[in-house]
N, C-alpha and C positions, 0 to 999 in steps of 0.2 A: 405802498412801498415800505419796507422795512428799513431804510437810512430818514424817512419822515418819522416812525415810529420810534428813531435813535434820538431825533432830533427834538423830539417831544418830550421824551422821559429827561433828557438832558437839561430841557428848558422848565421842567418841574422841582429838578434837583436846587435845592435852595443855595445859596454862595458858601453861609456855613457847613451844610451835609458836604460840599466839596472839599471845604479845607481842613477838616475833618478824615476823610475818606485819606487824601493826603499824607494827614498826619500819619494813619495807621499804617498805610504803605509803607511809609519810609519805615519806621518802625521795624516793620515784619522786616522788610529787608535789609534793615542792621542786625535785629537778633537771628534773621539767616543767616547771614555774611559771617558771625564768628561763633555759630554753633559747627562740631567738629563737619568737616566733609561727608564722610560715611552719614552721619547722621541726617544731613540735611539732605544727600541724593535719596534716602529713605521717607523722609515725609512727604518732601517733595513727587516723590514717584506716586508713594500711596495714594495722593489726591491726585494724580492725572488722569484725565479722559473723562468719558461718563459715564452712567449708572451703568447699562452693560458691559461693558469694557473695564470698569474697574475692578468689577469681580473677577474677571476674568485676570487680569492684569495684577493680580493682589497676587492670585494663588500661585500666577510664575514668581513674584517679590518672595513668598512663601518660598516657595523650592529654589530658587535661586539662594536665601541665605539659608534654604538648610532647617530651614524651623515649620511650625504649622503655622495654620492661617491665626488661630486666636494667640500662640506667641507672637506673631506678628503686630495681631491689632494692639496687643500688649504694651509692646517696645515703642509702638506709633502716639499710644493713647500718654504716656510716658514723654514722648517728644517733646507731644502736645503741648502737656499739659506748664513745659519748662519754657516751650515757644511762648506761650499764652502770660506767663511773667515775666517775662523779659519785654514783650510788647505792652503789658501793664506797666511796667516800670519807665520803660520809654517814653510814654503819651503822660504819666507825670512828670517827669522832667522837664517835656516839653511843655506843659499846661502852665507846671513853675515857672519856666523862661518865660512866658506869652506874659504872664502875671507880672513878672518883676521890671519890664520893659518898659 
């Protein structure tokens, strides 16, 4: 059964990987939360669904704003890469708080 197979991986996951895993979330969802609108239903869409679907799904994002697909990847790779320091920045903060406690 596959809710036995949820409950196993679960029960491998060590207490730190958890509050860890945690930390990042909140994280992402702070530097979501005050990254512009447009921008975040943008990255946000890029990574929805799966590998066929997303291809598919890119190329209407592409026509939808109007640009090709590697402007697209462009602006997304760009997102990224501002999401990815702001989540860097966050999990230090938090590391320093954990520390100075």
């Amino acid at each position: 059964c596959s809710s036995d197979l949820l409950i196993t991986d679960i029960r491998a996951v060590s207490p730190q990987d958890l509050e860890e895993k945690e930390r990042l979330h909140a994280c992402l969802d702070g530097c979501l939360n005050v990254m512009p609108a447009t921008d975040r239903e943008v990255i946000l869409e890029y990574y929805r669904g799966d590998k066929k679907s997303k291809i598919a799904y890119r190329r209407y994002l592409g026509e939808q704003a109007g640009v090709s697909r590697n402007a697209l990847r462009v602006r997304v790779y760009r997102l990224r890469v501002i999401l990815e320091e702001c989540i860097s920045k966050c999990l230090q903060r938090v590391d320093q708080g954990n520390r100075s406690a």
